[in-house]
N, C-alpha and C positions, 0 to 999 in steps of 0.2 A: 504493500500500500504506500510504502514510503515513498517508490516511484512518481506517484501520480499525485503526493499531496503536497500544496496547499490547494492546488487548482480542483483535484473532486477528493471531497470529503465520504463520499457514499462508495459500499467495496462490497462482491460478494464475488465465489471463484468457482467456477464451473469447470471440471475437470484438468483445474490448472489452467486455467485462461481467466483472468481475470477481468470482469466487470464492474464499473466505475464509472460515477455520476456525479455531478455537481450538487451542492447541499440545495437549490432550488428543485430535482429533480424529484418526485415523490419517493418511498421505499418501494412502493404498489407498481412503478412501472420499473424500477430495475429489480425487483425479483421478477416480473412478468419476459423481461430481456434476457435475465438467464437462465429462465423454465424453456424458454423458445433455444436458446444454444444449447442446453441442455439435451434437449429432442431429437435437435439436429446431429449432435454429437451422436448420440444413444437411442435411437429409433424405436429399438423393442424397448427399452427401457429397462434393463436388465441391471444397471446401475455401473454399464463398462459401455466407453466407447467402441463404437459399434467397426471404426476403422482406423486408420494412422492420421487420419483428420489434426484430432487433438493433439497428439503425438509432432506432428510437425506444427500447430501453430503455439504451441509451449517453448518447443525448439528456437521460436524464430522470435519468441517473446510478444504473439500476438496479444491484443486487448480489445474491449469494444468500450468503446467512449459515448457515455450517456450527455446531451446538450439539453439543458431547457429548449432550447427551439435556434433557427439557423445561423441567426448574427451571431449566438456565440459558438456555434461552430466554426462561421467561417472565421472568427476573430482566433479565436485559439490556432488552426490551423496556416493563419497568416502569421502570424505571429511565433509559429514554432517549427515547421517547415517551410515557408515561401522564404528564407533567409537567402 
């Protein structure tokens, strides 16, 4: 979590891929973001992902990044990679 903080205060980790929202985000929609990766990971639901999916994007240090809404996506994104 230390990665992503001060910018999202909000963490929950789904298969080792970490999900993260900003503190205006609700709880209700980032559990609901990582019940949906969660799925996709693990389809039968068996409580193992279902391929190397997660496997590689742990590897690669993927994340999903929760925005209140667009201006501050694209501000963080301008501001952290358009460098």
């Amino acid at each position: 979590m230390r990665l992503f903080a001060p910018i999202f205060q909000k963490y929950v980790e789904v298969f080792g891929i970490p999900v993260v929202a900003r503190h205006d985000v609700s709880d209700r929609k980032l559990l609901h973001t990582g019940g949906i990766l969660a799925q996709f990971l693990d389809n039968d639901e068996d409580g193992v992902p279902d391929n190397e999916v997660s496997k590689v994007l742990v590897e690669r240090g993927a994340a999903v990044l929760i925005f209140s809404d667009e201006s501050e996506r694209s501000t963080f994104l301008d501001l952290n990679f358009m460098r």
